[in-house]
C-alpha positions in Angstrom: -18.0 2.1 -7.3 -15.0 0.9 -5.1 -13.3 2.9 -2.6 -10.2 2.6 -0.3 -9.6 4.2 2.7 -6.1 3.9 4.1 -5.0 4.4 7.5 -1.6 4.0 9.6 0.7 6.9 8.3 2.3 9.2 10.6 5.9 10.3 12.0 8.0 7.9 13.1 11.7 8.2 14.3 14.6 6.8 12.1 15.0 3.0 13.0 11.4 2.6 13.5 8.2 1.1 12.4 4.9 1.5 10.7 2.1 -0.1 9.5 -0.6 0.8 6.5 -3.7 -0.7 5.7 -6.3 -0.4 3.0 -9.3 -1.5 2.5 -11.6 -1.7 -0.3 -15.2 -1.3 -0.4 -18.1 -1.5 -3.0 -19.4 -3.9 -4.9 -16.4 -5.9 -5.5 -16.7 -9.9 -7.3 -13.0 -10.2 -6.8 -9.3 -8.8 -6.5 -6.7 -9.5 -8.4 -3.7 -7.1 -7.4 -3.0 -4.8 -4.7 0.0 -2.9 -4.0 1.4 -0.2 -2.6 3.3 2.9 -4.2 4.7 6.1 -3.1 5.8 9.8 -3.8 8.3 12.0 -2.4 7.9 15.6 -2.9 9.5 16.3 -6.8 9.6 12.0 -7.3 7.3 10.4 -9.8 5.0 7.8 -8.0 7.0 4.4 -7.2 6.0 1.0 -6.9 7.2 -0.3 -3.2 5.1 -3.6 -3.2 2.6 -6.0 -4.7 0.6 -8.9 -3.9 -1.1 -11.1 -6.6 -4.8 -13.1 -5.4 -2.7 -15.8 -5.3 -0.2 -14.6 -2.6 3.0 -13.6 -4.6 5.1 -10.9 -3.6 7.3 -8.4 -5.2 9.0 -5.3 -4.1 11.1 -2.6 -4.6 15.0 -3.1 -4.1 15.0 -0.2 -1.7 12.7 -1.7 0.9 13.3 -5.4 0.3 14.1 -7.1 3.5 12.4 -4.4 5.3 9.0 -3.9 4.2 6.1 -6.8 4.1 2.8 -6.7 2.3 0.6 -8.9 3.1 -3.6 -9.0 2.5 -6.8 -10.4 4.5 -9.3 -11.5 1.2 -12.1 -11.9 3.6 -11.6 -8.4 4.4 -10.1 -7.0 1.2 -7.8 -5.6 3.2 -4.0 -5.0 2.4 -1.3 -4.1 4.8 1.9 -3.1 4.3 4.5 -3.4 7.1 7.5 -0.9 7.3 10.6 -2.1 9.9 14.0 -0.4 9.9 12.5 2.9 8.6 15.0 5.7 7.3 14.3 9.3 6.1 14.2 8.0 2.2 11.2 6.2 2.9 9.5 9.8 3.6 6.6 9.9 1.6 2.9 9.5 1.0 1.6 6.1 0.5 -0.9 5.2 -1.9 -2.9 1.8 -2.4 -3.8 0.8 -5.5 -6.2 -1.9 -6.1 -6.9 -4.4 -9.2 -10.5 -6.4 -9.1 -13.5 -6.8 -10.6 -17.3 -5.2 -10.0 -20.4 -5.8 -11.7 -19.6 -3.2 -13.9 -16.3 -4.9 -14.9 -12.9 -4.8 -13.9 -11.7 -2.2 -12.5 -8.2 -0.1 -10.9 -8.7 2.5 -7.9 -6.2 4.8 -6.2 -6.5 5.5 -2.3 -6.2 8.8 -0.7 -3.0 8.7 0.5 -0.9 8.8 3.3 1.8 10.8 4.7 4.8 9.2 6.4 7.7 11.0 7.7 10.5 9.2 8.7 11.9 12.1 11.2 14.1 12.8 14.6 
């Protein structure tokens, strides 16, 4: 069984900055993707950013330029760094992970976590 536990949301004033991290647990042989999505009260879940094991990056037009996801694979850890942060980006932030366990591959969902862009 994996599991992620996410931390770094909060409230933050417009023009400021945040940063998430997730890490997975269990017992994991490898990860492939991990990204980061999000869902603003009466929006369908979004795709904000990915990673591939091989480092490649792709995100959402809305927070390109102003958002960085990056990952630690001896911690399997990702992060996800938010500069320049407006009310839009209100949301809760979910991981979600791509790997493999002994009991084959696998796709888990964190928790979540708020972050309200606010004044």
């Amino acid at each position: 069984q994996v599991q992620l536990v996410e931390s770094g949301g909060g409230l933050v004033q417009p023009g400021g900055s945040l940063r998430l991290s997730c890490a997975a647990s269990g017992s994991i042989f490898s990860i492939y993707a991990m990204g980061w999505y999000r869902q603003a009260p009466g929006n369908e879940r979004e795709l904000v950013a990915r990673i591939s094991s091989g480092g490649s990056t792709n995100y959402a037009g809305a927070v390109k330029g102003r958002f960085t996801i990056a990952r630690d694979n001896t911690k399997n850890t990702v992060y996800l760094q938010m500069n320049s942060l407006t009310p839009a980006d209100t949301a809760v932030y979910y991981c979600h992970v791509l790997g493999r366990t002994v009991g084959g591959n696998f796709g888990s969902w964190g928790q979540g976590t708020q972050v309200t862009v606010s004044s």
